[in-house]
Every structure is written in C-alpha cells, then in structure tokens.
N, C-alpha and C positions, 0 to 999 in steps of 0.2 A: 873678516877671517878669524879674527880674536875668538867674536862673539861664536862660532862656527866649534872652533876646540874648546870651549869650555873655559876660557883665559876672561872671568867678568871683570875682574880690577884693572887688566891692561884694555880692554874695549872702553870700559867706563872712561878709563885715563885718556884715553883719545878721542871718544865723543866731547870730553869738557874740552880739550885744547883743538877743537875746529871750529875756524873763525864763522864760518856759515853751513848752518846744517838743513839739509832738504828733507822731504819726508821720507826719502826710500832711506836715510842713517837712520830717523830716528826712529821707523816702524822695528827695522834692523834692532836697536835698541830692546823697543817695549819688547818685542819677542826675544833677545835675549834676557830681561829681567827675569820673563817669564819662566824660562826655562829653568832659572835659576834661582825659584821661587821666591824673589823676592817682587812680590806684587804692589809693594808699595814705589818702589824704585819705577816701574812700568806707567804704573796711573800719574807718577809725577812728571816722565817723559808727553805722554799722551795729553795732560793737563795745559803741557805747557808747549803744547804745538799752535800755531797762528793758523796752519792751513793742514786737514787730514786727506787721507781718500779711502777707498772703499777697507781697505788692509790694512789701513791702521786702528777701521772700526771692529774689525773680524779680529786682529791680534787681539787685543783689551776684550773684548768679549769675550774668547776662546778663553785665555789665562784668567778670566774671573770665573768662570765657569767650570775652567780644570781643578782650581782651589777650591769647589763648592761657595762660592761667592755667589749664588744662583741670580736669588732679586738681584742683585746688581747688574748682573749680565741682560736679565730683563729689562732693567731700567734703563739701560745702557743703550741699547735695544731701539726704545721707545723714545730716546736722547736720538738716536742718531736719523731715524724717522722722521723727526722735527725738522730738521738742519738739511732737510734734502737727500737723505745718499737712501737707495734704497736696499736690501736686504739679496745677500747673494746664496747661491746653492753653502759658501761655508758659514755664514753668518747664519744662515736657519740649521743646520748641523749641530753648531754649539748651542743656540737658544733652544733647540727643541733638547737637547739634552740639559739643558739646563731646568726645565720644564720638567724632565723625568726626575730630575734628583729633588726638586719639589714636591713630584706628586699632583703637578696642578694640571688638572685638565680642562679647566677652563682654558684656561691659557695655552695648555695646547692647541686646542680645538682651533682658537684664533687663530694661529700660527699656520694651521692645517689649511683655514678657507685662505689664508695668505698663498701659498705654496699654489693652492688648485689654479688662484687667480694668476699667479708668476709662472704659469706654467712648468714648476718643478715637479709635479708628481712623478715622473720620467726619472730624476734623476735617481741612482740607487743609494749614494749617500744620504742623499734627504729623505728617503722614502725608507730607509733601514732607522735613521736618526727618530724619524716619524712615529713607525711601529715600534720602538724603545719604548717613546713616550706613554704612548698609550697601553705599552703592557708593564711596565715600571709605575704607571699607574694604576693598573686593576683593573685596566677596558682592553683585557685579553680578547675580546672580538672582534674588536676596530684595530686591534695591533693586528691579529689573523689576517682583516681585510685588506687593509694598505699591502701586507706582503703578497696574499694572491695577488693584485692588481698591480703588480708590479712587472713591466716587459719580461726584464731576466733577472732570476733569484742567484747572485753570486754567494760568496762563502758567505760574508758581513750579513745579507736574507736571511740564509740558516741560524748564522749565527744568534740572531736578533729575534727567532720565531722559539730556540732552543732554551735561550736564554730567559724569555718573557716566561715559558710553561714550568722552567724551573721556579724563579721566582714566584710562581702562583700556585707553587707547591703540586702542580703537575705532571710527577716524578717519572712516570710509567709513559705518559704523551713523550716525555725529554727524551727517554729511550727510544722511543715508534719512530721520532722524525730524526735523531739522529742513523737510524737504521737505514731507513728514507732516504736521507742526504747521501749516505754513502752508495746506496743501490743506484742511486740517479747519477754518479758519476763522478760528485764531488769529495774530494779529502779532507778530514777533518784540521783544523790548529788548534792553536794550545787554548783558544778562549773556547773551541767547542768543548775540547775534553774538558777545559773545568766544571763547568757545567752540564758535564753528561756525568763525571766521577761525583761532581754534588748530589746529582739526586742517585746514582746508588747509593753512598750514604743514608742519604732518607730513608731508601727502602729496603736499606741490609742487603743487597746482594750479592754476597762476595759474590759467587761464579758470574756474576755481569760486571763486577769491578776488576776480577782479575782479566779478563776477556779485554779490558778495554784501556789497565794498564800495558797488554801486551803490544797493543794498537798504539798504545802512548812509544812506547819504546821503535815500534819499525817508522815511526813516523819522525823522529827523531824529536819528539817533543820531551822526552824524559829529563831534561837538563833545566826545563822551563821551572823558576823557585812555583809560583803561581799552579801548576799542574802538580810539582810536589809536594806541595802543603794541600792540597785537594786528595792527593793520593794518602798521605801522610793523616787524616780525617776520615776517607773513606775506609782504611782497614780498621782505623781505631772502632768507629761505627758500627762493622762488620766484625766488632769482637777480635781481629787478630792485630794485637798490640805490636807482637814481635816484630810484626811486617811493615807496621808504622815507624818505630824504630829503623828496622832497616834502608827502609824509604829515606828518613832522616840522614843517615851516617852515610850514605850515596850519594846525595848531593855536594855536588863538587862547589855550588857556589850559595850562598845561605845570605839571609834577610830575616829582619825582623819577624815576619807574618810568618815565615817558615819554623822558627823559634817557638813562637804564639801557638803555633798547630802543635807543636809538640809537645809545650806543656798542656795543651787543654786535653791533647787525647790522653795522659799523664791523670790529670785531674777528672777526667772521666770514667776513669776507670780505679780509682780509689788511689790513682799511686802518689800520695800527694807528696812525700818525702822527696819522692824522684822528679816531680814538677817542681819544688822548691830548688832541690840541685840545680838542676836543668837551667831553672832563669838566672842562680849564682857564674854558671859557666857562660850564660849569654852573657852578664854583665862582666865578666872579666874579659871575654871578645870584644867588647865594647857597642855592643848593639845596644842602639835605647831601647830599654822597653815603651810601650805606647799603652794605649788604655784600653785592646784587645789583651794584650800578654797580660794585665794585671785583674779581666775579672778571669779570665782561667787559672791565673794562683788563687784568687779568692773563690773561685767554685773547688779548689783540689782542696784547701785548708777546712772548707763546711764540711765536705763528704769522708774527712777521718779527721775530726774533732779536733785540729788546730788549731782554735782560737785566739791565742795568744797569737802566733803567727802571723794569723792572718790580718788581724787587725795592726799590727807591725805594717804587713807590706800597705792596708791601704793610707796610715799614714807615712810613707814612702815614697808612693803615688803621689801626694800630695804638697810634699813638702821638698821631696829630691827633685821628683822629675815634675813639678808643677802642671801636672793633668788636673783636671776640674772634673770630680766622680761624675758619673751618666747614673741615668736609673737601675741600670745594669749590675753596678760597682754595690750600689745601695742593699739593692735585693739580694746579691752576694753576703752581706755581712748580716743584713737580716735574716739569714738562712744559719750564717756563722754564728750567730748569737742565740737566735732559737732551738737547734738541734743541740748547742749545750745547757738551757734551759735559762738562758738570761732573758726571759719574755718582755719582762717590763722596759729594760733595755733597747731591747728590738723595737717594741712599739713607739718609744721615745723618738728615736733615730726615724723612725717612718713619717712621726707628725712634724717632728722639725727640720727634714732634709729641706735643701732649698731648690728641689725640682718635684714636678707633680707626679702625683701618684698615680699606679694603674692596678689594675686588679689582680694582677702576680704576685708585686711584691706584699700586699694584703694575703692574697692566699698562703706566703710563703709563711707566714706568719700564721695564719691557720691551720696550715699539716702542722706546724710546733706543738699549737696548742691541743689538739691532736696527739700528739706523742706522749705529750709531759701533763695529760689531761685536765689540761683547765678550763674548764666549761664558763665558766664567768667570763673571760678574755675570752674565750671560743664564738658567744653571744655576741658582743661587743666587735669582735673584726669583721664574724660576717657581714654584719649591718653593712661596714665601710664598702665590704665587696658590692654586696646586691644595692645600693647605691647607686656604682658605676655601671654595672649591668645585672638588671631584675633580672635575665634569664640566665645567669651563669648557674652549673648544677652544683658547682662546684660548693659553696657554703653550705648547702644544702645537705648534701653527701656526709660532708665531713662532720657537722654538727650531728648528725642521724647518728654518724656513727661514735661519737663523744656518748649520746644517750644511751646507743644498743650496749656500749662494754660495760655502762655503769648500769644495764637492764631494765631502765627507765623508757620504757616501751610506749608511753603516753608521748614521751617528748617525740621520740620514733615515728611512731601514726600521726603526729599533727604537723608532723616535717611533711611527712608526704603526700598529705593530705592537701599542704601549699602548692607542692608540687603540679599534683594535679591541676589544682584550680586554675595556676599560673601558666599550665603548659610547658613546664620547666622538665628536659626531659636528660638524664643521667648517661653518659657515653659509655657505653659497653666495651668492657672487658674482651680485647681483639690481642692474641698472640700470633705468629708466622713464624715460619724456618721455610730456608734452602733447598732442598733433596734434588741433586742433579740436572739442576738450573730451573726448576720450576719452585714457586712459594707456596705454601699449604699453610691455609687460615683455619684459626681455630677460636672459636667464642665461648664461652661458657655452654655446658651442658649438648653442645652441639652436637647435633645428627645429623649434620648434611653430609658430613664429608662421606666418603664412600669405601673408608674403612673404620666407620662408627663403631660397629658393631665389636670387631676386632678391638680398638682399642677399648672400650670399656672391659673385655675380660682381658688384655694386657695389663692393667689400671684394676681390678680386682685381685690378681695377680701380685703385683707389685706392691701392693698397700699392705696383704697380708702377708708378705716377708715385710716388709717395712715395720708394720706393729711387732712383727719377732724379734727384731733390733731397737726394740723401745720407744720405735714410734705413736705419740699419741694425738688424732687429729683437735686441732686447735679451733671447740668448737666457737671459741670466744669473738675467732677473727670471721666468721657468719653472722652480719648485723640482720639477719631475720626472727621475728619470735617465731619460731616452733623450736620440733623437740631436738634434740641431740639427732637421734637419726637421718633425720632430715638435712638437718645439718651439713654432717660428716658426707653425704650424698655429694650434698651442692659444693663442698670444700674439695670433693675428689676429682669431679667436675672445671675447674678452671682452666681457664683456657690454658695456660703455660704448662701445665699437669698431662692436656691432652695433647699439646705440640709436644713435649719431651717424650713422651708414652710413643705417640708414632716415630719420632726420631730414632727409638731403643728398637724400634720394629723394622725400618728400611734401613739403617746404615753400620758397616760395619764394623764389630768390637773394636773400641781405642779411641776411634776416630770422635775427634770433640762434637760435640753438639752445642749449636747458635741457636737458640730463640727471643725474639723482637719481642716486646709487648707495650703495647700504647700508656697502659696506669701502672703505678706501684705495684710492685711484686707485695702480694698480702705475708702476714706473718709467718703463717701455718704454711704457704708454698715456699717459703723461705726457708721451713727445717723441713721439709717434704722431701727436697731440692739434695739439700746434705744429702740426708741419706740417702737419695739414689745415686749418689754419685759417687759413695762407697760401695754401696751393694753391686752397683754394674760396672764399677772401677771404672768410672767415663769423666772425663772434663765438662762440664755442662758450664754453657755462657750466657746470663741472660742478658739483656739489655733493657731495661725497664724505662717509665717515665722519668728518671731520676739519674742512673748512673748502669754501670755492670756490673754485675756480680759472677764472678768466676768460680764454681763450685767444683774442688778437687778433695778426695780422700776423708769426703763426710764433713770440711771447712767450707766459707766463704772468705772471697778476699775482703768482703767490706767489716771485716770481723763484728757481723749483725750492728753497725752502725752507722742504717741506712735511712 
C-alpha cells in the first residue's frame, strides 16, 4: 500500500522489519525502487532474492531499461535465459525497447526470430515494441513490415509507424498517415501530436501546425507539458516567437523540458538576453536545469556575441549542477569562441576535449575561419573534416570560398576540380514559404515554378528601387570568376530573393512574410532583405541553417551578427 502512494521510507521501513519475505514483497519492492528511481536499491532487493519468478525478472529488466541501462537489460535477459524462466510478451516489450535505445539491430533481429518461434507475433504490444526497434533503428522497412502484418493496428500501431517516419526525418509521410489514422476512425493522443507538431517544425508549416494545435485543444491534450513544449518549438520554428511564448505562459503546469523549449526557441531566434533571463527565473522556481537547458543557453550566448556568459554558464554546468559536457555542449562553445574570433582557443578545446570528435563541431570551426579569414587554420581543419567523411562538401565549399573573397581563383578551380574527381557533390541552395496551406520551393535561378516569369520582372522591379535607396549588389559574396554582371544576375537570383519576391506578389500588404532556407543566408541577401523590408514596410522572417533573422524597418534582429 505504502509502496502504491509513493511513501518509499515507510514501505522500505516495513520490508526490513518482516520476519519472512516471499517473492510477491519483494517483486512488490524492486518495483517500487523503480519507480522511485532508485535502481540501485531495486538490484540489491533482486540480488538478494533465493528464489524469483517470471515478474521479478520483467520488473529488473523494465527499470534498467526505463533508466537506459540498455546492455544491462540485455544481459539480464540472457542471465535469465540460463536459469530457465523463459521470456514473456512483457519481458520482450522492455528488451526490444531496450534494443531501440541502442540502435542494435543485431540484437533485435534475435529477439524477432524469438518472438516468431514464441508465437508472439499476434501480440500488439510486442509487435508495436518490435517495429520501435526496427525504425529507432534505421530499418524503416521492417518496422513498415511488422506493423502491416499485424491483426489490428490500435493507437500504440499508429503511434509507432508515426513516430519511426518522424525520426527518419519523414516529415510530410508523419503528416499522410497521421491524416490516415484519423480518416480510418482513430483519435489522436498526446504521443501522436508530439510527433505530428515535430515534423511541422521540420517543415515550417504554420497553417498545418496551427490546424493541429487546434486538434490538440478539442482533444483535450493542451495541458500535456510534452505536447506543449512541442507546440512551444513548433511556432518558434515557424517564425512566430509571440505564439511560443504564449504557448509557455498557458501552461498551467511546467517542467524542466518545457523551460528548455523556451529558452532554445529564445536562443534561436537571437533573443539571448531573454534565454538568459528566462533560465534565472527557472532557477529561482527551482527547476534543475539538465544538460538540454544548457546547450540552448550556450547556442543563445554564440548567436549575440556573449562570450563571457556563456562560458560562465558552461562552467556552471559543470561545477553547480555536476553534468558531464556531451559533444553538443563542446561544439556550442566552439561556435562561442569562433564567431568572436578566439580560433586558436576553439581548436584547442576541440583537440583536448575528452569525448570524440565529429564532423560538425570541426566544420563549426571552419565557417569561423571563414568569417575571420584564416586560410592557414582554414587548410588545416578541413583536413580533420574530410578525414571523417571524404564526401562531405562541406570543407570544400567553404575553403573555395576563403579563396574566391581573397580572388585566388587557382585555389578556386583546384577545389573543384577535387570535387569532381571525388564525386563530391555541394547541396543546393533550397528556400520555401506557406501561401494558404500549400509550400512553394524555390532554388536558385529557378524556372520551374509557374510564376517564373512574373517574378523575375517583380525582382527587376525591386532591385531598381533598391539601388535608389543605396542599394549596392554585393558582388564579392558570388564565389564564381566572371564579371560583375554575371554576377549581380546570379546574386538577384537566390533562392530566398525569389521566395520573398513571390511572397510580395500573393500576400497581403502588413501581413509578415516566413521563408525556410536549408544554408546560410549569404551576405548581399542579408542587406538585400533590409531594404525590402523598408521599402515594402513588411516584416520578413527568415529561418536559415543557423538561426532567424527578423527583418523590420530596413534592421535585422541578429544586428548582422550572424
């Protein structure tokens, strides 16, 4: 009963003072340890039992498996396999999930001809737990499989077919079959919406996000912290901060990771003074922060020049709240010390951290050297990159263009010249926006779309009141050798230039304008940007690979320090 309300000192106090305990106390126990997360307390009940049965092997596996004690849960597994007890529909529930939080699909796979031979494929727990594995794995087609083949697809089916395609970054699939789910009869819950509100995130769509926070709301799931910190993400995403905010200050009942969503949508969007606030007022609630909440203060502090700051909070992290930096934490501060021009610094901390390295926080390090043009270190980190991966374009790119600003055109052509020979091929320049629930892509120089034509003399238009307010195209940020003209062509042409352009054409005066872009906002569309957003008195939002930039009254909010 103790263990039942949550009372673990008086349950503890009465399992020591019973003269003989059987296994249905002491399962009783390990599962309250569990609960209670104290998993050491649990293994010492379990350690010290003479006789188990099948639920005493299911609790100790479940609670290693719920703390990500994965191999253990395996081992445990393959401990109780030995001893005779053989593996029940809950005991393959936890170990196939414990399988997923690994990643091993070896070990799945075992687990799978298990289940075929135990005749559990029938079951829907096991057969949901199953296709987890396999699409928390990255074998989205054997997770597909298991759920066709499954008698009846209940919610936990969807949930686990919805969930895998977001994970695999199958934004647009997460939409189709959450649509799917719902036409066939079934209701969404709060684990559906999280992962139908993540991948609008991905794909910017407010009119599909607000659509489906209004589904959150009749469904009664708006109270969910979990749904709100996904809502709380998706408008940040989707460019409307206010709405995030609001999201935040509506929640009647608030948690860490709700916090965390707030300062990073905060720090994403340049407001890093107010994600600084923001985790002051968590810590005077007395929420711990975690080691989420602290790379979002250290992504807010890189994107407006806080250094001093930030390196505060990550010794804070370290020494207050005894977190152990992740790679994550690292590449933060590498980013914090390179956009203020401490390189040697940066690279220091890169070769001495004492976790391994990946090809990010190297590249982070090479947009630095990039900015603050050191070509010597520029040489030198790509090596590190193309190392880890000969086909990244990414060294490539960014060394090309160290050479084109300094107009070293040799170095230029024997970049690409690698390129070629390597097969190494450069990800193109992809912008989108919204217009009345449908998205319109735009690429560089594009002609497909089907008001091409229109917008280039919209975009002729525009450029030549542009140059009459002192507009001059930036032909420095074009890393091609030809002339000027050519240039200023291909500079007019970018893709963010031709999604704003059509924005100014189908929507009406006031109304803000979103557009998504997969790279870096270049320099030249970065004072391009201003000015149209004086001349046509419009809010223009972009969302780049990096951060957003909020272009009001001929300003940007990242005051060009991006």
């Amino acid at each position: 009963m103790y263990s039942k309300i949550g009372q673990l000192q008086t349950a503890v106090t009465l399992f020591g003072l019973m003269p003989s305990r059987n296994i249905m106390s002491c399962n009783i126990m390990i599962n309250t340890y569990v609960r209670s997360g104290d998993l050491e307390g649990a293994r010492k009940v379990f350690d010290g039992m003479t006789k188990r049965n099948i639920a005493t092997w299911n609790a100790m596996v479940a609670g290693l498996v719920q703390f990500e004690f994965n191999e253990e849960g395996l081992s445990l597994l393959s401990e109780m396999h030995q001893v005779g007890f053989l593996p029940d529909e809950f005991t393959l529930g936890s170990v196939l999930r414990g399988c997923a939080g690994l990643r091993g699909l070896d070990a799945g796979r075992q687990i799978h001809c298990y289940v075929m031979k135990g005749g559990f494929e029938l079951d829907l727990v096991v057969g949901s737990s199953l296709a987890h594995m396999y699409m928390k794995s990255g074998s989205l087609v054997e997770g597909e499989k298991v759920i066709r083949l499954m008698p009846i697809r209940n919610v936990i089916g969807w949930n686990t077919l919805i969930a895998g395609k977001a994970q695999n970054g199958l934004a647009e699939d997460v939409l189709d079959q959450y649509n799917l789910m719902r036409m066939v009869g079934f209701r969404p819950d709060k684990i559906t919406f999280v992962s139908v509100i993540s991948s609008c995130s991905e794909l910017a769509t407010l009119g599909q996000g607000q659509q489906i926070h209004a589904e959150v709301v009749k469904a009664g799931a708006s109270l969910d912290v979990g749904v709100i910190s996904s809502l709380i993400s998706m408008y940040s995403r989707c460019g409307c901060l206010d709405d995030s905010m609001k999201a935040f200050l509506e929640c009647e009942y608030s948690d860490v990771v709700l916090w965390s969503s707030m300062i990073a949508a905060y720090g994403f969007h340049g407001k890093g003074e107010e994600a600084i606030n923001l985790f002051e007022q968590m810590e005077q609630k007395e929420f711990e922060a975690n080691d989420v909440t602290f790379v979002s203060l250290l992504y807010a502090c890189s994107h407006c020049g806080l250094k001093e700051k930030g390196m505060e909070f990550f010794d804070l992290m370290v020494k207050k709240y005894r977190l152990k930096p992740r790679l994550e934490h690292y590449t933060c501060v590498v980013d914090l010390l390179g956009r203020c021009g401490c390189l040697d610094e940066a690279e220091a901390l890169i070769r001495n951290m004492p976790v391994k390295t990946d090809t990010i926080i190297w590249k982070t390090l090479l947009s630095a050297c990039k900015i603050h043009k050191s070509t010597d270190m520029a040489g030198r980190i790509a090596e590190e990159v193309l190392k880890l991966n000969p086909q990244d374009a990414a060294p490539y790119v960014l060394l090309s263009n160290i050479h084109a600003s300094a107009k070293r055109w040799q170095g230029v052509s024997e970049l690409r010249e690698a390129m070629r020979e390597r097969n190494v091929k450069k990800e193109p320049g992809v912008s989108w926006l919204e217009i009345k629930n449908q998205v319109h892509q735009f690429t560089m120089g594009d002609k497909s779309h089907p008001s091409s034509m229109e917008i280039d003399l919209y975009l002729e238009e525009l450029t030549s009141e542009m140059k009459l307010r002192g507009y001059v195209p930036d032909t420095g940020a074009d890393m091609h050798d030809m002339d000027n003209e050519e240039k200023e062509y291909n500079l007019k042409h970018h893709s963010e230039k031709l999604a704003i352009a059509f924005a100014l054409m189908n929507t009406p005066a006031g109304v803000p304008i979103r557009v998504m872009k997969n790279l870096r906002v270049c320099s030249d569309c970065h004072v391009a940007i201003k000015y149209i957003s004086e001349i046509k008195n419009r809010e223009i939002i972009v969302r780049d690979a990096s951060r957003f930039h909020h272009f009001r009254n001929g300003k940007c909010s990242c005051g060009d320090y991006w």
